[in-house]
C-alpha positions as CSV (number, residue, x, y, z in Angstrom):
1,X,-30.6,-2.3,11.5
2,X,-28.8,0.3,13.5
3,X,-27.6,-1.2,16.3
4,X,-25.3,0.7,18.8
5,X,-22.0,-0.5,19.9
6,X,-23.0,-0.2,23.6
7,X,-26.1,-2.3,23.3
8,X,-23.1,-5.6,22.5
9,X,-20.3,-4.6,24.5
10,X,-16.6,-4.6,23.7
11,X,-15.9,-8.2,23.8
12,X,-19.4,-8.7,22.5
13,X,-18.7,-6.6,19.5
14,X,-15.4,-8.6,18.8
15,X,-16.6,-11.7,19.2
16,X,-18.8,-10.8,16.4
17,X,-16.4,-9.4,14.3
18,X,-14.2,-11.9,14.5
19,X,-16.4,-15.1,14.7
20,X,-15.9,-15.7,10.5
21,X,-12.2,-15.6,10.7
22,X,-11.0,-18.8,9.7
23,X,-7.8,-19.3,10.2
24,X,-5.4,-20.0,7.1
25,X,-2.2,-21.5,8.6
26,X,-3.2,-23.7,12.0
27,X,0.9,-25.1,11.8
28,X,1.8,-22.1,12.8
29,X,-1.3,-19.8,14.5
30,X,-1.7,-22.2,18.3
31,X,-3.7,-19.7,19.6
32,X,-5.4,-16.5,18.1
33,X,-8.3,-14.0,19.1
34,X,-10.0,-15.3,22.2
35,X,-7.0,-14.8,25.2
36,X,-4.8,-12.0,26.7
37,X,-2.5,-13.5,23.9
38,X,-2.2,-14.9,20.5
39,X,0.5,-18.1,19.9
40,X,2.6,-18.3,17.2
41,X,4.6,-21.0,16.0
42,X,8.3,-20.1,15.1
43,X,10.3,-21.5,12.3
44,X,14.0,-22.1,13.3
45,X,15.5,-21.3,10.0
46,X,12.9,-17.8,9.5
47,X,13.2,-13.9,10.6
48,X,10.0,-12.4,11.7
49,X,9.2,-9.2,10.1
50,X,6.8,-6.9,12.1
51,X,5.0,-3.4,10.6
52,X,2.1,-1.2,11.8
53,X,0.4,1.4,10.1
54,X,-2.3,3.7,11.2
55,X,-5.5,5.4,9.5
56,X,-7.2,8.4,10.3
57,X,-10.6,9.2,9.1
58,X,-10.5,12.8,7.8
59,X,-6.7,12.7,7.6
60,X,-6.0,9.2,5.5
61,X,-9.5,8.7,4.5
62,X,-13.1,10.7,3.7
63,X,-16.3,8.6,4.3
64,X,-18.2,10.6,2.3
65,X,-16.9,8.9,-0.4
66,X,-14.6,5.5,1.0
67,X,-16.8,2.6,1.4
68,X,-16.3,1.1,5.1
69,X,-15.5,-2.3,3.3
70,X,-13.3,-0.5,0.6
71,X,-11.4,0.9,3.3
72,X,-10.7,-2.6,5.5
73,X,-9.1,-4.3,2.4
74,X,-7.2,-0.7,1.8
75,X,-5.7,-1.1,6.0
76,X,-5.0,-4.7,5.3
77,X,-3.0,-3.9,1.6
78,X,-1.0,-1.4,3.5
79,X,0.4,-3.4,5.7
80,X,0.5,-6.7,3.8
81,X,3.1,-3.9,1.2
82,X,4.9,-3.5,4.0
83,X,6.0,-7.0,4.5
84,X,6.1,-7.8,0.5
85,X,8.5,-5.0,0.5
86,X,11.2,-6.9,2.4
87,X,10.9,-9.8,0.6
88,X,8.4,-11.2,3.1
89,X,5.6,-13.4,3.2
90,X,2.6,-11.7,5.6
91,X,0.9,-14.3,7.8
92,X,-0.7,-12.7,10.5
93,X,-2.4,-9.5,11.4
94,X,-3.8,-7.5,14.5
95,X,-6.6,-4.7,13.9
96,X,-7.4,-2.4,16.6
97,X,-10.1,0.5,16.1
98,X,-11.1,3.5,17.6
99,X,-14.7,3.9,17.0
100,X,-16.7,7.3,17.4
101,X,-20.5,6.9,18.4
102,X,-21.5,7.5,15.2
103,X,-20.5,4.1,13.5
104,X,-23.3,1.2,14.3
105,X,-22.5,-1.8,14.5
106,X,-23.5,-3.1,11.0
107,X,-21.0,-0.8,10.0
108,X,-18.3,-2.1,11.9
109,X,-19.4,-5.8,10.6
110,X,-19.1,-4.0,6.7
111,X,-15.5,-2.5,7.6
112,X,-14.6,-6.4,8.8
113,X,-16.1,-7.8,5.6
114,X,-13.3,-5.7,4.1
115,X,-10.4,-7.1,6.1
116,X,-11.8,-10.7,6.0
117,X,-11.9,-10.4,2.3
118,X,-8.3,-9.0,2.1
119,X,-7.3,-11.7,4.8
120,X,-8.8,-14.2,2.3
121,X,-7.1,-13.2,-0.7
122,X,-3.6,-12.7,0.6
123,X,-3.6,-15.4,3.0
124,X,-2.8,-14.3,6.3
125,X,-4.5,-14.9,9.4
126,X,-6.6,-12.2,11.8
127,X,-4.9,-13.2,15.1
128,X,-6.1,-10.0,17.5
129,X,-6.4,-6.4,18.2
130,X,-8.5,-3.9,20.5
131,X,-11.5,-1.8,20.2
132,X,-12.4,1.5,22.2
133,X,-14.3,4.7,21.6
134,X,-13.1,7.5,19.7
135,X,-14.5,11.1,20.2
136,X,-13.6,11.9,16.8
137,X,-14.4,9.7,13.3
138,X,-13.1,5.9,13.1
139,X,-9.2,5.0,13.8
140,X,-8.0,1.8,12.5
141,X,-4.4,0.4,13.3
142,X,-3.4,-2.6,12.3
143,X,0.3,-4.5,12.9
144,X,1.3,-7.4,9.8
145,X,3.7,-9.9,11.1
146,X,5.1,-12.0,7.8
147,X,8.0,-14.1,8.4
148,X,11.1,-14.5,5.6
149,X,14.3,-16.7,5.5
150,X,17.2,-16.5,7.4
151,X,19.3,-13.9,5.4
152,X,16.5,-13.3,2.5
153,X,15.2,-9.8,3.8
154,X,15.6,-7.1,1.7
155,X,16.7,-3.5,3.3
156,X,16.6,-0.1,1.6
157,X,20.6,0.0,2.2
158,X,21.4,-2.3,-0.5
159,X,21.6,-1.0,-3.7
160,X,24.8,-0.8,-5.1
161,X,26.6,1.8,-8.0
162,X,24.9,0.6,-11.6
163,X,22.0,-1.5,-10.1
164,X,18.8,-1.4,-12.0
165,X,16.3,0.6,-10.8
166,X,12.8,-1.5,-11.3
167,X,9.1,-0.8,-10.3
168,X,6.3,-3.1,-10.7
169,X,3.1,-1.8,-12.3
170,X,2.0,1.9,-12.6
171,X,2.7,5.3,-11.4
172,X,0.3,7.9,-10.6
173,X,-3.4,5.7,-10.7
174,X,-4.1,5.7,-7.0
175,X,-3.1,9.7,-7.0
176,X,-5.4,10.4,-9.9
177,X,-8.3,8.6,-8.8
178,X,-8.1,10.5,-5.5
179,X,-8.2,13.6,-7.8
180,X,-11.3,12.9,-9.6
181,X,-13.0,11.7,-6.1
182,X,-12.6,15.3,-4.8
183,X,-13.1,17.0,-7.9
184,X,-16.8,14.7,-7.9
185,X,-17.4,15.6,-4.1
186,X,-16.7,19.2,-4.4
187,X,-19.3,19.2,-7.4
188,X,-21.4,17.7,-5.3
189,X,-20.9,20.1,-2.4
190,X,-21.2,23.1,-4.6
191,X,-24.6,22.2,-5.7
192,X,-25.9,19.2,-2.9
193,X,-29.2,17.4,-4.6
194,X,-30.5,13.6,-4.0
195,X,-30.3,13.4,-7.9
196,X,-26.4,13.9,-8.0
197,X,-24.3,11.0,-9.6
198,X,-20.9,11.5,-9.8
199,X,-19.1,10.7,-13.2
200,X,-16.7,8.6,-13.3
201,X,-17.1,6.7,-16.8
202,X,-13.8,5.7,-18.4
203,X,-11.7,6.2,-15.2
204,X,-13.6,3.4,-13.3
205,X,-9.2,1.7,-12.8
206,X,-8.1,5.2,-10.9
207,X,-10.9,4.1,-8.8
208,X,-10.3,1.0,-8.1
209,X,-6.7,1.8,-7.4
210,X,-7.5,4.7,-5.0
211,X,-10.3,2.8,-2.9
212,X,-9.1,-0.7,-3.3
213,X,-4.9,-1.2,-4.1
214,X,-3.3,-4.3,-4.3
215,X,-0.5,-5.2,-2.3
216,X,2.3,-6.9,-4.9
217,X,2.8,-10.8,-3.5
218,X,3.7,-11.7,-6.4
219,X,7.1,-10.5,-7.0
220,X,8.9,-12.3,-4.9
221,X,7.7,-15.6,-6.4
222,X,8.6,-14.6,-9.9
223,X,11.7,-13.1,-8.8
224,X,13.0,-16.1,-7.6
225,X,11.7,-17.8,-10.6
226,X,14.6,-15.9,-12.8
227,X,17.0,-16.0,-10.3
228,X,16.9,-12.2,-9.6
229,X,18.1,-11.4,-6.4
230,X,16.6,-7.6,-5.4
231,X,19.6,-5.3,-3.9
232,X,17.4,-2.9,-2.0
233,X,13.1,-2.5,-2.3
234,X,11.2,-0.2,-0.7
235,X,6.8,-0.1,-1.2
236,X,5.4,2.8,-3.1
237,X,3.4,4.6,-0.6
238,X,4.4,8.0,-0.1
239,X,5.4,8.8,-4.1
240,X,8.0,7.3,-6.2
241,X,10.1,10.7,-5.6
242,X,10.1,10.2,-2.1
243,X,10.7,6.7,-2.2
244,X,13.5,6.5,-4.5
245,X,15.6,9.0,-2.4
246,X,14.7,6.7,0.5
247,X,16.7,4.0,-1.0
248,X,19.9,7.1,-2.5
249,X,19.6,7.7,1.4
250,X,20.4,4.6,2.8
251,X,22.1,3.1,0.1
252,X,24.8,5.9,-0.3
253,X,24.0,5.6,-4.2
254,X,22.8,8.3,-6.4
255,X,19.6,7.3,-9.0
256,X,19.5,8.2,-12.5
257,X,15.6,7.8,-13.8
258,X,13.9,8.2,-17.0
259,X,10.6,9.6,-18.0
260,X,9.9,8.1,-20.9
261,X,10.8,4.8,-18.7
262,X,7.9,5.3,-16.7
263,X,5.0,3.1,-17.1
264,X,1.5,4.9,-16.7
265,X,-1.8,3.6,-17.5
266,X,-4.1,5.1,-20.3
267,X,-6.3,6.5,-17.7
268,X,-4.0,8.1,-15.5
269,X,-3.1,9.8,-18.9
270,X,-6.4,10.8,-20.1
271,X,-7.2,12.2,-17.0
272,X,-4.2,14.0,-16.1
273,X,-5.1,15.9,-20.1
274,X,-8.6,16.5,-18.9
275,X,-7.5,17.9,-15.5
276,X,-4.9,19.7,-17.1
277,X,-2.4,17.8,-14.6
278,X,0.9,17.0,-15.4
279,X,1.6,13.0,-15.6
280,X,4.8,13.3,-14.4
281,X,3.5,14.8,-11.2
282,X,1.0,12.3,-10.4
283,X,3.9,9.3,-11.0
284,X,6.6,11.2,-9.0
285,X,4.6,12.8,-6.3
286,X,1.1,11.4,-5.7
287,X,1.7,8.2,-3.9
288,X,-0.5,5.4,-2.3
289,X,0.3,3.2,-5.6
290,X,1.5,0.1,-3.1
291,X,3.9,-1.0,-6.2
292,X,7.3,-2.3,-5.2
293,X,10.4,-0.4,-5.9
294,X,13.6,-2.0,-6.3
295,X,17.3,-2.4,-7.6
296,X,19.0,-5.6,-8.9
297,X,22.4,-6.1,-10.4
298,X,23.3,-4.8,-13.8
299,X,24.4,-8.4,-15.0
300,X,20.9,-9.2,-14.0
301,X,18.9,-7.3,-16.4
302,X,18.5,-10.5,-19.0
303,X,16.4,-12.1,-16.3
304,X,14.6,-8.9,-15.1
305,X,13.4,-8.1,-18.6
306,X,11.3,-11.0,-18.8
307,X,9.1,-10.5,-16.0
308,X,5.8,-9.5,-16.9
309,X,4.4,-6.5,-14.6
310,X,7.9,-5.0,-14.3
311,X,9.9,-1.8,-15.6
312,X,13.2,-0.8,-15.6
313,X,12.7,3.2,-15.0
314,X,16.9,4.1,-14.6
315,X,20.3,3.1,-12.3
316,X,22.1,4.0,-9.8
317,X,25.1,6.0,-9.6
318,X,27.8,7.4,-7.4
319,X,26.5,9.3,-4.6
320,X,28.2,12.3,-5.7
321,X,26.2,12.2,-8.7
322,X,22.7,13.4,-6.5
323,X,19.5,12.2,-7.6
324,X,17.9,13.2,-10.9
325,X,15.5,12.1,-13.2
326,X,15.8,12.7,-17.0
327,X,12.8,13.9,-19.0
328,X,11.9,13.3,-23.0
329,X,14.1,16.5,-24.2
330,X,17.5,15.0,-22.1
331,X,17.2,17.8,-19.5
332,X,18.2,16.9,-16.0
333,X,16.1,17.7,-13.1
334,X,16.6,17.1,-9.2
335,X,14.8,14.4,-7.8
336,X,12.2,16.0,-5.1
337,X,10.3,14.4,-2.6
338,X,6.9,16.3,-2.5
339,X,4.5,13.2,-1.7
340,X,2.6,12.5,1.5
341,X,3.4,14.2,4.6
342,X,1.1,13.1,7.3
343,X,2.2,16.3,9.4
344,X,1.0,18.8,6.6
């Protein structure tokens, strides 16, 4: 079916986006989407932490080839990084959309079956939002509210001279995947038949992690498993350059980090060969990973080490020292941030 919006109506069309939503946490969600107002229950000895992001089709996303429920979990994960990157646990979220009169409303319902799916797996609660029409494409902004303990967050401003430098995961998948997308849709573009199929055999992970990332949860479990207490952490959405002079910035620190400390996949390797791409690049620059980046304490590194999922890429330094990274042959090079600018 094709349905138009119009035929069900705002609160129509919410009512039956929302109608599934079960809600995770009922100690602390009193009220959520149904009044002028959701209800939340605060915890005396908690901070509430509070983040937004917003996606533009043709800016953030391409429908021709993001799959509307591909792209609800993505707006949930990028939020839900948010909150994980302050040593947060996300609980709720708000979604508000700006739909063009293209989008049906099956295809509204397939976007939601996205976000219900990411509300499912990382346990937080749909509470609210809005809807209205858009005269261009879909806008989707959604606001994450996690909650930590009293003197637990962790700021960008904390990282101290000789912390490790740490990053969970890999550097450079989401970036690559993105790469072969557009290299596939500008094939396609070039010669446009029924018959095309794009290829993407042996990169199906670059995929995955471009279309549907993961939001790291975990870390602050198995942090506090070893005792590790993170100085400063910042979420890898913009490239690891950027990110990492984020943290020099507001740490009044200097970073030291290596190449050959930096952990890429297989794929991101094989196809950066193929593409003729550097690797380096991709890690440094390319962005939308959603891994954590963080520092601990030098006399921490016993406990750091033994944390599955985690590298130690360099340290920080006196200010004075700048920021550099080190590649293979020794050489010094200054740190640059090249990633994502939404204003370019």
């Amino acid at each position: 079916m094709n349905t138009p919006i119009s035929d069900l109506g705002e609160f129509g069309l919410i009512r039956k986006l929302t109608e599934q939503f079960a809600i995770t946490s009922p100690n602390r969600v009193r009220m959520a989407v149904g009044d002028d107002a959701a209800i939340l229950q605060m915890q005396p000895d908690e901070e509430l932490l509070v983040t937004t992001d917003m996606l533009l089709e043709g800016v953030h996303f391409d429908m021709t080839y993001m799959p509307l429920k591909h792209l609800g979990y993505k707006a949930v994960v990028v939020n839900v990084s948010d909150i994980c990157a302050m040593n947060g646990i996300p609980q709720q979220i708000t979604v508000s959309l700006g739909i063009s009169a293209k989008y049906t409303t099956e295809m509204i319902e397939e976007l939601y079956k996205g976000i219900e799916l990411a509300c499912q797996h990382y346990q937080v609660d749909l509470i609210g939002g809005d809807t209205c029409a858009s005269r261009n494409g879909l806008a989707i902004s959604i606001t994450c509210l996690g909650s930590v303990p009293k003197g637990e967050a962790v700021l960008r401003s904390g990282a101290q001279l000789n912390d490790l430098i740490c990053v969970t995961g890999n550097l450079g998948a989401a970036y690559m995947g993105f790469q072969l997308l557009e290299r596939e849709h500008r094939t396609f573009l070039s010669a446009p038949t029924e018959e095309f199929e794009p290829h993407f055999e042996g990169y199906e992970y670059l995929i995955e992690r471009q279309l549907m990332p993961s939001a790291q949860r975990w870390l602050r479990d198995k942090l506090a498993e070893q005792g590790v207490t993170p100085t400063a952490m910042i979420d890898i959405s913009d490239g690891l350059s950027s990110e990492l002079l984020h943290i020099a910035e507001r740490s009044q620190v200097g970073v030291r980090v290596y190449e050959d400390r930096l952990p890429l996949d297989r794929e991101t390797l094989a196809l950066c060969e193929e593409m003729n791409m550097s690797p380096i690049t991709a890690a440094f620059n390319g962005g939308e990973d959603y891994e954590l980046l963080f520092t601990v304490p030098l006399a921490q590194v016993g406990q750091v080490s033994t944390i599955e999922g985690v590298s130690i890429i360099g340290h920080a330094t006196e200010a004075s020292e700048g920021c550099r990274w080190i590649s293979t042959d020794r050489a010094e090079h200054e740190l640059k941030a090249q990633g994502w600018n939404a204003f370019s």
